[in-house]
mmCIF file of the N, C-alpha and C atoms, coordinates in Angstrom:
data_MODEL
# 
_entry.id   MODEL 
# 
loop_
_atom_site.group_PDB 
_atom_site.id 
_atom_site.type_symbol 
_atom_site.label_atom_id 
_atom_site.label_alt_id 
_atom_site.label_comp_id 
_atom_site.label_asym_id 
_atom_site.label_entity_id 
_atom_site.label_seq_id 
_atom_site.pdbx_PDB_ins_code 
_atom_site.Cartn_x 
_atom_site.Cartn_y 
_atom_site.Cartn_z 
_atom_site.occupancy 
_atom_site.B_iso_or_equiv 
_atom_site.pdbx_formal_charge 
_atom_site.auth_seq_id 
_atom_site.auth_comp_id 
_atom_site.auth_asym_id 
_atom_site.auth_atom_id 
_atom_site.pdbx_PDB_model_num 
ATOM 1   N N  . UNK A 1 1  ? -7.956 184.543 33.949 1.00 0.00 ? 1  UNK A N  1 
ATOM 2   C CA . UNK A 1 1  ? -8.345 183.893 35.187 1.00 0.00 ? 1  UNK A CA 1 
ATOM 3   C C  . UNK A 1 1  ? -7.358 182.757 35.484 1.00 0.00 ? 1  UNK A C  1 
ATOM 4   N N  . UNK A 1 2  ? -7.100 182.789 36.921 1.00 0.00 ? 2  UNK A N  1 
ATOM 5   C CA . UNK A 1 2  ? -5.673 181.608 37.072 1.00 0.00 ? 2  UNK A CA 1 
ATOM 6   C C  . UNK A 1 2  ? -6.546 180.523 37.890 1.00 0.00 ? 2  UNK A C  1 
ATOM 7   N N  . UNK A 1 3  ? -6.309 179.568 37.348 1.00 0.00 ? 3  UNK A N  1 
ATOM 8   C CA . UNK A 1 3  ? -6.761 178.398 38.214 1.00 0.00 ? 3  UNK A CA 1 
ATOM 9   C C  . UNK A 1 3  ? -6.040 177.438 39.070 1.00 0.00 ? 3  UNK A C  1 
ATOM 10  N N  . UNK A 1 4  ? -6.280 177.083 40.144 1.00 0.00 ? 4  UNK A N  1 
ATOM 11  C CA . UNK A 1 4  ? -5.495 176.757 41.148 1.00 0.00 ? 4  UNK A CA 1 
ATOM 12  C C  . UNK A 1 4  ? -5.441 174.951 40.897 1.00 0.00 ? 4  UNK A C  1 
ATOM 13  N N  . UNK A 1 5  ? -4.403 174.128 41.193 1.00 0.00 ? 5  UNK A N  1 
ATOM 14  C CA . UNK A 1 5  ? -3.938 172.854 40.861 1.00 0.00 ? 5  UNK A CA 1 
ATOM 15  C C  . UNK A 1 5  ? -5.346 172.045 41.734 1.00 0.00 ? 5  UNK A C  1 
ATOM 16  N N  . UNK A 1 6  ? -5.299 170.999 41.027 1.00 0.00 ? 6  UNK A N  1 
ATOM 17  C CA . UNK A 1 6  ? -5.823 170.315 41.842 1.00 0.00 ? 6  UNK A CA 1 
ATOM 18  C C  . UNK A 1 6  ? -5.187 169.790 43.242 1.00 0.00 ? 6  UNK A C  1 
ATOM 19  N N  . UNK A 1 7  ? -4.022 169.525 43.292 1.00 0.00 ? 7  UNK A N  1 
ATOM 20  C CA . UNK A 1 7  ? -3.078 168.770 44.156 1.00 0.00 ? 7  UNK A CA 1 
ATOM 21  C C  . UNK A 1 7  ? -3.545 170.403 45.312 1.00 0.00 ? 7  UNK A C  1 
ATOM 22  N N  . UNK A 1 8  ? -3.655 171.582 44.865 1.00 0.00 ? 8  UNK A N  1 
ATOM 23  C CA . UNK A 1 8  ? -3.633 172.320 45.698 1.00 0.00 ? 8  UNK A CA 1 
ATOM 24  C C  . UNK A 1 8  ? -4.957 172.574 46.322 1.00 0.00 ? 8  UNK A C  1 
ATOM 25  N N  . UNK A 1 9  ? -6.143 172.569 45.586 1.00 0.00 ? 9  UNK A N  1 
ATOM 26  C CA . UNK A 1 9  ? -7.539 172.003 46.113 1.00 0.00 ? 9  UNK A CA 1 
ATOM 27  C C  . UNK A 1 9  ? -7.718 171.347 47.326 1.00 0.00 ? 9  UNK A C  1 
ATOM 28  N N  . UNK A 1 10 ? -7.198 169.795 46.833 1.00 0.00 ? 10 UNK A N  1 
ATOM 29  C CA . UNK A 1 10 ? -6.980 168.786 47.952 1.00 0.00 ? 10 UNK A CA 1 
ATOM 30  C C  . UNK A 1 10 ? -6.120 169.183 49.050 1.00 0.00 ? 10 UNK A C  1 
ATOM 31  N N  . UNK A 1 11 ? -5.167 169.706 49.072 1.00 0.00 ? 11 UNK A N  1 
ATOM 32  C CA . UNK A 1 11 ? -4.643 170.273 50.205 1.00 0.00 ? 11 UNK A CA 1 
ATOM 33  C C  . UNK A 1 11 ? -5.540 171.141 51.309 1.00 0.00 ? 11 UNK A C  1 
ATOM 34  N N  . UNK A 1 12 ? -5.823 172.096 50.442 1.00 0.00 ? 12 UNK A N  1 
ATOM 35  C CA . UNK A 1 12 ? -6.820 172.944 51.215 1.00 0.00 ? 12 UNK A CA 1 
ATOM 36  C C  . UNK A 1 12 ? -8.556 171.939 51.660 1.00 0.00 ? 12 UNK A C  1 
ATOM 37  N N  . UNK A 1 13 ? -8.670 171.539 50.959 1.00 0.00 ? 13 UNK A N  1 
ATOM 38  C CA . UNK A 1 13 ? -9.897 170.393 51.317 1.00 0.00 ? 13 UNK A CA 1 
ATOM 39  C C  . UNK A 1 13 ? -9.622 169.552 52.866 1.00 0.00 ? 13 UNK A C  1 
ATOM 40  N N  . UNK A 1 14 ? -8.424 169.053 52.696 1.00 0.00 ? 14 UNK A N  1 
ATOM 41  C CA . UNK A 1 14 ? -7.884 167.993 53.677 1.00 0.00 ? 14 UNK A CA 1 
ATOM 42  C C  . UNK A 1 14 ? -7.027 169.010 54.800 1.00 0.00 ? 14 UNK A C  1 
ATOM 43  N N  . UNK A 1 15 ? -7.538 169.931 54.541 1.00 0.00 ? 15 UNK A N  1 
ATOM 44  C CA . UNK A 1 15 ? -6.569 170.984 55.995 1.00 0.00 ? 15 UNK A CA 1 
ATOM 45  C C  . UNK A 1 15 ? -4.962 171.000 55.479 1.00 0.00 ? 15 UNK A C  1 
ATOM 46  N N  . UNK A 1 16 ? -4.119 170.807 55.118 1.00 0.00 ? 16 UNK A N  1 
ATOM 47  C CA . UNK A 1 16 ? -3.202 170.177 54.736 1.00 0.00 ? 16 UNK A CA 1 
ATOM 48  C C  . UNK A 1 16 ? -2.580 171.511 54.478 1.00 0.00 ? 16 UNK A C  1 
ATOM 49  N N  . UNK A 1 17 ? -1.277 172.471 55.240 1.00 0.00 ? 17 UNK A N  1 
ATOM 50  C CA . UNK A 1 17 ? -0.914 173.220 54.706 1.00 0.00 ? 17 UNK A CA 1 
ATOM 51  C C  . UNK A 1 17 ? 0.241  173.315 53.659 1.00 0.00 ? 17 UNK A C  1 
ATOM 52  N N  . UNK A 1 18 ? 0.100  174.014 52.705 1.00 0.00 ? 18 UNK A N  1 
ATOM 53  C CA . UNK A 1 18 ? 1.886  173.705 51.892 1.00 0.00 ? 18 UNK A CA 1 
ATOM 54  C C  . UNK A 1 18 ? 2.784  174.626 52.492 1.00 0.00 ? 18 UNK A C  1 
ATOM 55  N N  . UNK A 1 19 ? 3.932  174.265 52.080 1.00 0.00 ? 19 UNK A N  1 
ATOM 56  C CA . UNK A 1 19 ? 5.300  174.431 52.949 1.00 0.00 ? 19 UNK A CA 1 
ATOM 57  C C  . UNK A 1 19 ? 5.863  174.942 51.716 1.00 0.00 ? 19 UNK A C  1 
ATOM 58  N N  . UNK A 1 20 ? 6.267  176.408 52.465 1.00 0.00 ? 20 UNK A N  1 
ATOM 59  C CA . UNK A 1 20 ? 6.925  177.161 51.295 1.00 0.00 ? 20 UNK A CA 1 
ATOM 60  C C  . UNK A 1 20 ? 8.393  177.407 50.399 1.00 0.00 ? 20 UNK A C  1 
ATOM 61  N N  . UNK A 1 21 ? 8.198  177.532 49.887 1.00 0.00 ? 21 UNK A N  1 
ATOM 62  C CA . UNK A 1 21 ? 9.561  176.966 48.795 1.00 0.00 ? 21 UNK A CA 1 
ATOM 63  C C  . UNK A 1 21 ? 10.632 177.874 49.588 1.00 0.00 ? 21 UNK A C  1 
ATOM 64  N N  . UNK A 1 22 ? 11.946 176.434 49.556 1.00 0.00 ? 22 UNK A N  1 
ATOM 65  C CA . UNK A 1 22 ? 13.034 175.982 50.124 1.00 0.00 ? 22 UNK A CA 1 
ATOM 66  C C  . UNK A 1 22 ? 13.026 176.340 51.813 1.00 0.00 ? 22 UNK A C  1 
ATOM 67  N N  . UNK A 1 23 ? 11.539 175.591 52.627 1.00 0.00 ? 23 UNK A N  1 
ATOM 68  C CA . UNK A 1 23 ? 11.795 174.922 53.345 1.00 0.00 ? 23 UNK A CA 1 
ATOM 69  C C  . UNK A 1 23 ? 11.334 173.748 53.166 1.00 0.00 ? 23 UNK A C  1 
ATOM 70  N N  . UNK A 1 24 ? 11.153 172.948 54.858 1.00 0.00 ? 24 UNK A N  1 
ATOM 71  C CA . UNK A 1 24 ? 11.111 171.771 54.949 1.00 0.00 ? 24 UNK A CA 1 
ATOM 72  C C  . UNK A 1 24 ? 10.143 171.281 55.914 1.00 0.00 ? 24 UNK A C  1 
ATOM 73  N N  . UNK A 1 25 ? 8.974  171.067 56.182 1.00 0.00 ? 25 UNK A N  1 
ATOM 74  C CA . UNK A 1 25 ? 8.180  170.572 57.050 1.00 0.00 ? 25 UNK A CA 1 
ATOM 75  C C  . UNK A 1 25 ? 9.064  169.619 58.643 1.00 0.00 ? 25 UNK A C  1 
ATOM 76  N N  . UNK A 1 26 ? 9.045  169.875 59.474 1.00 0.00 ? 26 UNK A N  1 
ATOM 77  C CA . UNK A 1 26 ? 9.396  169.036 60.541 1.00 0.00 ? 26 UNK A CA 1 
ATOM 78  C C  . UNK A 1 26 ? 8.796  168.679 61.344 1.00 0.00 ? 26 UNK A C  1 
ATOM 79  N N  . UNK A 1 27 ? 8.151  167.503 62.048 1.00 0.00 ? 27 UNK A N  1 
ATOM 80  C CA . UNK A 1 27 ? 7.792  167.309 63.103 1.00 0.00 ? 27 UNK A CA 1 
ATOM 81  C C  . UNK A 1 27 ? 8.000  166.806 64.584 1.00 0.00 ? 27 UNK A C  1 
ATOM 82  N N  . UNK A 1 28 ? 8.016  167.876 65.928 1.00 0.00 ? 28 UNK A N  1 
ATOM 83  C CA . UNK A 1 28 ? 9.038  167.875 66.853 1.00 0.00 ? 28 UNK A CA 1 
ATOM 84  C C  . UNK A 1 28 ? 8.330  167.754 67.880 1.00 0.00 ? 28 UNK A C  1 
ATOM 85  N N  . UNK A 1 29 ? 8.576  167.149 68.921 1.00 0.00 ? 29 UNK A N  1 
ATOM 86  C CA . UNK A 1 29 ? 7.782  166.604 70.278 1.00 0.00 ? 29 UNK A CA 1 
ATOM 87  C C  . UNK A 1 29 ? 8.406  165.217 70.304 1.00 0.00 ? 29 UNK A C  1 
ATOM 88  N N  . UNK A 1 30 ? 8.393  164.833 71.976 1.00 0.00 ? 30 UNK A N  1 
ATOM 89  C CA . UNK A 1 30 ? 8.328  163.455 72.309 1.00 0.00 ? 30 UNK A CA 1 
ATOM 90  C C  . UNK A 1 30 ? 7.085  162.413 72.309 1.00 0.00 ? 30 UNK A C  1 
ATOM 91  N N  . UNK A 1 31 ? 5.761  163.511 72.750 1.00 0.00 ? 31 UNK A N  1 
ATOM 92  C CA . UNK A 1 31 ? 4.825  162.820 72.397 1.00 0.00 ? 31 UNK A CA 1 
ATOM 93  C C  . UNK A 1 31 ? 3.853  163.118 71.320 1.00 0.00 ? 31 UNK A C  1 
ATOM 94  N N  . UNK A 1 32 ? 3.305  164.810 71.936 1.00 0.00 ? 32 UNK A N  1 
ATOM 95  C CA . UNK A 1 32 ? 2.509  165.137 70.851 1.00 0.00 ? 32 UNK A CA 1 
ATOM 96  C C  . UNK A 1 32 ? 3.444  165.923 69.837 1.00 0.00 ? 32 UNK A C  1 
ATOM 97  N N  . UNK A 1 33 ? 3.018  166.089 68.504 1.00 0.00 ? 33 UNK A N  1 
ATOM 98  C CA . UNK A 1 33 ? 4.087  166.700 67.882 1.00 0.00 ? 33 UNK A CA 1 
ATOM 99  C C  . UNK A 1 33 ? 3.511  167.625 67.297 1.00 0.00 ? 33 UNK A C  1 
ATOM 100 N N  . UNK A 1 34 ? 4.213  168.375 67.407 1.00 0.00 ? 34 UNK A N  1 
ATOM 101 C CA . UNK A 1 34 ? 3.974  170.160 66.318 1.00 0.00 ? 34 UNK A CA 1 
ATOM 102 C C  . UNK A 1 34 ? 4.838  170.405 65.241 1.00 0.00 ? 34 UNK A C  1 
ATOM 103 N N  . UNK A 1 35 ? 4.340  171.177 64.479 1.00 0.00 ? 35 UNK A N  1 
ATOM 104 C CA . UNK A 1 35 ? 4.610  171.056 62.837 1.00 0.00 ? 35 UNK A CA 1 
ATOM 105 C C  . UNK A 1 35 ? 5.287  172.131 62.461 1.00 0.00 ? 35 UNK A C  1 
ATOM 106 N N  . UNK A 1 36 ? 6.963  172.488 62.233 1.00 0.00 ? 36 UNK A N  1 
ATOM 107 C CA . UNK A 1 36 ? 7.740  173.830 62.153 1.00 0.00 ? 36 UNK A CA 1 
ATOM 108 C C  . UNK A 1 36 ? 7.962  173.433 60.576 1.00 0.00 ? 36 UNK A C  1 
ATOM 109 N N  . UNK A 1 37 ? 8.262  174.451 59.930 1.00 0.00 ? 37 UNK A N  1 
ATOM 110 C CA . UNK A 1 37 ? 9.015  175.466 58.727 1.00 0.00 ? 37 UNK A CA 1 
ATOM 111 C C  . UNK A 1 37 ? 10.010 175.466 58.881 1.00 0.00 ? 37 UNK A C  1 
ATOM 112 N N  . UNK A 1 38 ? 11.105 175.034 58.469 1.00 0.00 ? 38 UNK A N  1 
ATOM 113 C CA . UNK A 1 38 ? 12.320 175.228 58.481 1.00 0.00 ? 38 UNK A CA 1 
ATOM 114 C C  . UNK A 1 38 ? 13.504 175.614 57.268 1.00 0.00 ? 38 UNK A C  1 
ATOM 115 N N  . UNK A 1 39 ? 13.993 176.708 57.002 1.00 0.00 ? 39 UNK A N  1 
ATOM 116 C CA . UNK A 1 39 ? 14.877 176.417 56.139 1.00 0.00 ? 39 UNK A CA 1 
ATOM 117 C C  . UNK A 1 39 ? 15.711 175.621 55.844 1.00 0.00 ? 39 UNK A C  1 
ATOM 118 N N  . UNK A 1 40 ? 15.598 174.928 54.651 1.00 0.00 ? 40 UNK A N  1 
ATOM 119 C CA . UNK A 1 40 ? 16.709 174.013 54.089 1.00 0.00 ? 40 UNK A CA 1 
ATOM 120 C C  . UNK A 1 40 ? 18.022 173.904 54.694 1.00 0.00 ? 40 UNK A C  1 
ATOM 121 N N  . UNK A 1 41 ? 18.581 175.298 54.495 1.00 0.00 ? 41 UNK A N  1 
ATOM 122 C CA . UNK A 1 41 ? 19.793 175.857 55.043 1.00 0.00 ? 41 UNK A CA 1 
ATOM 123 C C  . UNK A 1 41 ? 20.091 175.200 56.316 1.00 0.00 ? 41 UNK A C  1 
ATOM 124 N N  . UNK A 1 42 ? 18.910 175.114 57.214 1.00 0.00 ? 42 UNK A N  1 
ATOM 125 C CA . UNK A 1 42 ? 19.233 174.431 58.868 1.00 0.00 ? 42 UNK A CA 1 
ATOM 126 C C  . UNK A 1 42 ? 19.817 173.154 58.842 1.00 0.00 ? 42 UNK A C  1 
ATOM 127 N N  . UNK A 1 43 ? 19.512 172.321 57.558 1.00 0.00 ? 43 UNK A N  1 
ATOM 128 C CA . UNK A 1 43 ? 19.836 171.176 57.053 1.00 0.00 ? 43 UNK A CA 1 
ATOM 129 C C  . UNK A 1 43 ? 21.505 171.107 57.810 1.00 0.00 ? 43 UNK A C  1 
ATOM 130 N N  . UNK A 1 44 ? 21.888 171.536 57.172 1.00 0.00 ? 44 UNK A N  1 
ATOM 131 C CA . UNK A 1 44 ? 23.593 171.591 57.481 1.00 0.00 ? 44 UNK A CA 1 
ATOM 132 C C  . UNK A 1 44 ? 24.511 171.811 58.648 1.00 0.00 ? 44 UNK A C  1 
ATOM 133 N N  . UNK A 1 45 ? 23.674 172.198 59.372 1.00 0.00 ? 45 UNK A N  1 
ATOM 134 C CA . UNK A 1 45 ? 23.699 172.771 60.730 1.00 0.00 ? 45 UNK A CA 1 
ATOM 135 C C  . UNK A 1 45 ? 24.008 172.067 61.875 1.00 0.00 ? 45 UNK A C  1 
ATOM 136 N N  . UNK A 1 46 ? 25.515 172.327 62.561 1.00 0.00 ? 46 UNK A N  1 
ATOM 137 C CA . UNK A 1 46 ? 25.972 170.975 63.503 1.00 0.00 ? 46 UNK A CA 1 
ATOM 138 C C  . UNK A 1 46 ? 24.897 170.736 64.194 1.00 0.00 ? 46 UNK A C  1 
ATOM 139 N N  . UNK A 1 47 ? 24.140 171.453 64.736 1.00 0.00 ? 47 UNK A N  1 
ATOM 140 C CA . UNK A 1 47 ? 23.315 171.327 66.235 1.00 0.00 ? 47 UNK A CA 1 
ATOM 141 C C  . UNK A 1 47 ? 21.801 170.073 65.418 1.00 0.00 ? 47 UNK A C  1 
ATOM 142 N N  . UNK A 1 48 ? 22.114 171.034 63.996 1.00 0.00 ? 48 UNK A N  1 
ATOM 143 C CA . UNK A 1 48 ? 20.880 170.303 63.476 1.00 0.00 ? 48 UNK A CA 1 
ATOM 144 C C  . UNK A 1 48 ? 20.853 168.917 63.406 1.00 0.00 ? 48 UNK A C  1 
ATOM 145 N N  . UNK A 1 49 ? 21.954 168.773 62.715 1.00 0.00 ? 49 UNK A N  1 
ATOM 146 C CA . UNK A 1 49 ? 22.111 167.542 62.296 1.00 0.00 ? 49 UNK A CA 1 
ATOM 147 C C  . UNK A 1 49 ? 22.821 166.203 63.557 1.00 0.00 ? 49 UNK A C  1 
ATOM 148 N N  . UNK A 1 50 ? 22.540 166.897 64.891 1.00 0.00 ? 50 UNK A N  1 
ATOM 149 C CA . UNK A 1 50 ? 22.851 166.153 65.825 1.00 0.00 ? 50 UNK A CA 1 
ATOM 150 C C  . UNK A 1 50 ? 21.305 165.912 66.228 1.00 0.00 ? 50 UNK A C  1 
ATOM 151 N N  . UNK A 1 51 ? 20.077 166.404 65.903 1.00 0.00 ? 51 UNK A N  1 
ATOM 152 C CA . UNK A 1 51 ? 19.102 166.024 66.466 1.00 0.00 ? 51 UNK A CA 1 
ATOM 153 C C  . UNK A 1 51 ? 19.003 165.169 64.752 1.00 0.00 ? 51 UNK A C  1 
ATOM 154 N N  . UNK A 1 52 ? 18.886 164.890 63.811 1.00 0.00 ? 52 UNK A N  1 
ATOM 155 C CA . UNK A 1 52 ? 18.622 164.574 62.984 1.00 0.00 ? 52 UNK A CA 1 
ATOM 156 C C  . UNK A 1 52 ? 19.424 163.031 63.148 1.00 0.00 ? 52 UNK A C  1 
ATOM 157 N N  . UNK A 1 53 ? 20.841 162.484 63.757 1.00 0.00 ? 53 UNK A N  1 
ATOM 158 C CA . UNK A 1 53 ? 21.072 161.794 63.890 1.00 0.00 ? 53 UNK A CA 1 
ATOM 159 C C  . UNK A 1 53 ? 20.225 161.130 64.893 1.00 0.00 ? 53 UNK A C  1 
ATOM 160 N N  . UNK A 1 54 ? 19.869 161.825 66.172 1.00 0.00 ? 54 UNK A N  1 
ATOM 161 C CA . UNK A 1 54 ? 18.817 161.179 67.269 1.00 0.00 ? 54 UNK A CA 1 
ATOM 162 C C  . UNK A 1 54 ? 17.688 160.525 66.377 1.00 0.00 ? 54 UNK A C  1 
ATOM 163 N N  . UNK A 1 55 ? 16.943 161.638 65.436 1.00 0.00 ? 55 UNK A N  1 
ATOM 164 C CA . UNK A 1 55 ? 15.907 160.828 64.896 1.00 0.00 ? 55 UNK A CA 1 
ATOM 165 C C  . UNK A 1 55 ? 16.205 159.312 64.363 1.00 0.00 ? 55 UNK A C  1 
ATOM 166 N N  . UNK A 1 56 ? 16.945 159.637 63.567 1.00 0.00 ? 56 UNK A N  1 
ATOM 167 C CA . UNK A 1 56 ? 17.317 158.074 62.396 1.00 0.00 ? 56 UNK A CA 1 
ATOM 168 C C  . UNK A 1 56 ? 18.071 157.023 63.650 1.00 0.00 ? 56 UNK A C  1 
ATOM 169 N N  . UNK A 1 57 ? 18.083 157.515 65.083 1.00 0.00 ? 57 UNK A N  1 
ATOM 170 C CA . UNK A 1 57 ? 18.348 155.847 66.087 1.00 0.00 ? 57 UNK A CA 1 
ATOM 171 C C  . UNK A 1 57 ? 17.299 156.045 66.710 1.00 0.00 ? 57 UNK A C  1 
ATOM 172 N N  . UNK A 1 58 ? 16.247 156.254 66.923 1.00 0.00 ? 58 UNK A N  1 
ATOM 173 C CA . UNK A 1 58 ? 14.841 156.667 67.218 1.00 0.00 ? 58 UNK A CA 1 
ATOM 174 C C  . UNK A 1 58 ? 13.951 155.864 66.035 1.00 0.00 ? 58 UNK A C  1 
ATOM 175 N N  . UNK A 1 59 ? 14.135 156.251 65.023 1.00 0.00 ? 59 UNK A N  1 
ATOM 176 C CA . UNK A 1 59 ? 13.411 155.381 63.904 1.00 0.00 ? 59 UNK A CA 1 
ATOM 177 C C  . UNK A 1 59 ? 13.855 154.790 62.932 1.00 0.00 ? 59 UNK A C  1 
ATOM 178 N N  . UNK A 1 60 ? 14.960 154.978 62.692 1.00 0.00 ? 60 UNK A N  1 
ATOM 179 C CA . UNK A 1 60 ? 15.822 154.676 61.064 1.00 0.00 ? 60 UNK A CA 1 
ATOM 180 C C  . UNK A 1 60 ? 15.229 155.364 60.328 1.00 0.00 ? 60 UNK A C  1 
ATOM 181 N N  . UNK A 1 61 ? 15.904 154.730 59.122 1.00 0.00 ? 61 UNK A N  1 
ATOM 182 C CA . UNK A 1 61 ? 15.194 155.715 57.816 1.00 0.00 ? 61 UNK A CA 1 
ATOM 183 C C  . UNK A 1 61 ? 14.214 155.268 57.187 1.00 0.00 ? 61 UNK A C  1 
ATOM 184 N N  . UNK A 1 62 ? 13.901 154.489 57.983 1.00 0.00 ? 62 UNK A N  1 
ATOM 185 C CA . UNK A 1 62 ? 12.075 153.688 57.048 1.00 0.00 ? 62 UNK A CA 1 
ATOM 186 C C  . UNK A 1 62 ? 11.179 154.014 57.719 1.00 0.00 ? 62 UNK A C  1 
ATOM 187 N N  . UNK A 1 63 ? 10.984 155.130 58.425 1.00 0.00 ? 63 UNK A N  1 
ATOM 188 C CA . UNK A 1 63 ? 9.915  155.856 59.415 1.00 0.00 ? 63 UNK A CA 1 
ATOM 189 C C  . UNK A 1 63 ? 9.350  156.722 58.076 1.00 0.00 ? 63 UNK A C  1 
ATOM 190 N N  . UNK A 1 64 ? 7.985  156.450 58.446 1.00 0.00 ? 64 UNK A N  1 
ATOM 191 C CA . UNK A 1 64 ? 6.207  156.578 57.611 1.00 0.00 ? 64 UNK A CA 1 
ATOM 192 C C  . UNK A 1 64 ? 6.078  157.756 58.105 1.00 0.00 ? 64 UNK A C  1 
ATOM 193 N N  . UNK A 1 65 ? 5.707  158.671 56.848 1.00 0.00 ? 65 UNK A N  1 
ATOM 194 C CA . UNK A 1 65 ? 5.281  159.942 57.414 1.00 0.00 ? 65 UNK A CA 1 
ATOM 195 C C  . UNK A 1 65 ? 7.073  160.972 57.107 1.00 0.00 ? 65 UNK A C  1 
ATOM 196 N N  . UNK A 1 66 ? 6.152  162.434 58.266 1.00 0.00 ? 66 UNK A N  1 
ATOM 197 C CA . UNK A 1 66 ? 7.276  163.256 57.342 1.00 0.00 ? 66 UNK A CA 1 
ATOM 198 C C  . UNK A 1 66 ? 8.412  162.935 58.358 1.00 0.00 ? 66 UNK A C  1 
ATOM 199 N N  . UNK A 1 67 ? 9.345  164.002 57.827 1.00 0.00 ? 67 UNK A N  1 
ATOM 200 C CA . UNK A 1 67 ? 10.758 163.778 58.918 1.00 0.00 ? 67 UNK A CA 1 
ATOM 201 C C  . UNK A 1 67 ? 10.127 164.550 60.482 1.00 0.00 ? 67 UNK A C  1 
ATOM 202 N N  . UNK A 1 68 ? 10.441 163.543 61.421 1.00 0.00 ? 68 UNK A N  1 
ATOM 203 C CA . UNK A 1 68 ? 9.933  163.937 62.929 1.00 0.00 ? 68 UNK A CA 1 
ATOM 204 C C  . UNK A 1 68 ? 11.376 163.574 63.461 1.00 0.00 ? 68 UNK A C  1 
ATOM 205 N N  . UNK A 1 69 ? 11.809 164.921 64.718 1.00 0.00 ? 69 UNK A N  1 
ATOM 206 C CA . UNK A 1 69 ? 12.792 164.955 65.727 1.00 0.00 ? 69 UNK A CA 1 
ATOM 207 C C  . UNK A 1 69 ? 12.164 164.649 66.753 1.00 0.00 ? 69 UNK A C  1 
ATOM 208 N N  . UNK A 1 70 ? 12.614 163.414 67.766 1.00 0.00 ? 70 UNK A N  1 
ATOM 209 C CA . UNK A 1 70 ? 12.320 163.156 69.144 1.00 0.00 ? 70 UNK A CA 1 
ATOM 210 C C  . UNK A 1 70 ? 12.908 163.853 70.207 1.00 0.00 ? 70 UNK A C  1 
ATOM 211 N N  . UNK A 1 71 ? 12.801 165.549 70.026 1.00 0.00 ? 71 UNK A N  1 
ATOM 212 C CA . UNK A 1 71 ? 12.845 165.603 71.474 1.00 0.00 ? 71 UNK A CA 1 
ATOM 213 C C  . UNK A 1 71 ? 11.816 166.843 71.479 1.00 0.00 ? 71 UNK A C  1 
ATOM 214 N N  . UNK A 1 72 ? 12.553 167.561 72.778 1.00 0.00 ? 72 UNK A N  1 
ATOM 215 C CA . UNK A 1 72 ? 11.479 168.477 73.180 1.00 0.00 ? 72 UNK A CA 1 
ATOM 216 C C  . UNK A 1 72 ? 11.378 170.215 72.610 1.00 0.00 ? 72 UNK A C  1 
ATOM 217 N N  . UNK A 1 73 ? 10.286 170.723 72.087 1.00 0.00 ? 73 UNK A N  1 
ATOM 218 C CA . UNK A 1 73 ? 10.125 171.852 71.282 1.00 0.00 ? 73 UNK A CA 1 
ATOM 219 C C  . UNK A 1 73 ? 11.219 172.712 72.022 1.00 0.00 ? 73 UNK A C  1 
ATOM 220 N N  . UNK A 1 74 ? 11.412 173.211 73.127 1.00 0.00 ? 74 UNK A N  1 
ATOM 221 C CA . UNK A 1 74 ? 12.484 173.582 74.002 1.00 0.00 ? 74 UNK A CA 1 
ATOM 222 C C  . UNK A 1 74 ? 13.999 173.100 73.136 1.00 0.00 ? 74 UNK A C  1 
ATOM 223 N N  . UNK A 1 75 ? 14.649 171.787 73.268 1.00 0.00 ? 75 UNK A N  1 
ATOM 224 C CA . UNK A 1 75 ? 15.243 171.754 72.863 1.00 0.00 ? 75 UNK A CA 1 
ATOM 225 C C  . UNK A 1 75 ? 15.915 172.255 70.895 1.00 0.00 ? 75 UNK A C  1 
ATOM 226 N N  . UNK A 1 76 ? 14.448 171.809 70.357 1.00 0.00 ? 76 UNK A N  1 
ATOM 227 C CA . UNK A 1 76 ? 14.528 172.536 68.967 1.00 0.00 ? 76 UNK A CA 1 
ATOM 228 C C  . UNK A 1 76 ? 14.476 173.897 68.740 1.00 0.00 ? 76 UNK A C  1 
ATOM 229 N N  . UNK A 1 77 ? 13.732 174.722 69.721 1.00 0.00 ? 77 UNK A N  1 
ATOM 230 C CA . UNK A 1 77 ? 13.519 176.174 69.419 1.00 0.00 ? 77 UNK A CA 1 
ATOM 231 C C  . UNK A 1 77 ? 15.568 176.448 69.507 1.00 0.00 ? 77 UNK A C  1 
ATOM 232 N N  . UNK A 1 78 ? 16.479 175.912 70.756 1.00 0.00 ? 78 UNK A N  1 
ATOM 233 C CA . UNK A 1 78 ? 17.959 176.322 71.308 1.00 0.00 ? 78 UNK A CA 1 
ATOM 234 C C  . UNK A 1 78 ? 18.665 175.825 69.832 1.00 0.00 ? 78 UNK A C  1 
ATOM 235 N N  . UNK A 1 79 ? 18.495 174.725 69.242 1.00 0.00 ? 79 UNK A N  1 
ATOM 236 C CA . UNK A 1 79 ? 19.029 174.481 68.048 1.00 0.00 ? 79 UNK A CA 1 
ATOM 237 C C  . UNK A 1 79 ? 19.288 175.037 66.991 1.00 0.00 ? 79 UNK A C  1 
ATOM 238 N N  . UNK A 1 80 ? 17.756 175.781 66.546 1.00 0.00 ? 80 UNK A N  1 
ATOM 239 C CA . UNK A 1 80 ? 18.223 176.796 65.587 1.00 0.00 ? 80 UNK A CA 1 
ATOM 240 C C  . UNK A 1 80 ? 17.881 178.546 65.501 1.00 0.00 ? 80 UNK A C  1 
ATOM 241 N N  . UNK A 1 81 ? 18.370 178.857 67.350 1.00 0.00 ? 81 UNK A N  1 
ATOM 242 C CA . UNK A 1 81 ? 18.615 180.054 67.405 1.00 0.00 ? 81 UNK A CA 1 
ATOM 243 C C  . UNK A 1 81 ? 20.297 180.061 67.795 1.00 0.00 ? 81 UNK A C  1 
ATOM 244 N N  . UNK A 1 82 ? 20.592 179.366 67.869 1.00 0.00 ? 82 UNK A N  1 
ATOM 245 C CA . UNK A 1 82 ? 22.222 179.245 67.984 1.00 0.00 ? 82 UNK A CA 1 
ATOM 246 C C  . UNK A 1 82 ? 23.146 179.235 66.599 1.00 0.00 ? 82 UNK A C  1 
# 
């Protein structure tokens, strides 16, 4: 019989989904924000890492919570289908 973590309990308790190995949780909107999967891999990615610079002059790097892009789901969906 396999027993499941506690850390993974609490997840499922608190709604809380896990994010599957080697991606990365993101959160994208100007106001309300929605919650993408992303491969690691996108990490590296000119287009990516030009919204990733927007974030960190948007918040710096002492922004609470997970990594969030300020702009619009529109603009993120063109980012990493290119």
């Amino acid at each position: 019989m396999r027993h499941r973590s506690i850390s993974s309990r609490i997840r499922d308790l608190l709604g809380m989904k896990s994010v599957p190995e080697g991606h990365i949780a993101v959160y994208v909107g100007e106001t309300s924000k929605s919650r993408f999967m992303i491969p690691i891999s996108y990490l590296n990615h000119p287009l990516f890492e030009g919204l990733l610079h927007l974030a960190e002059e948007e918040f710096g790097f002492d922004h609470p919570g997970g990594l969030t892009i300020p702009c619009s789901e529109s603009i993120f969906h063109q980012s990493y289908k290119n």
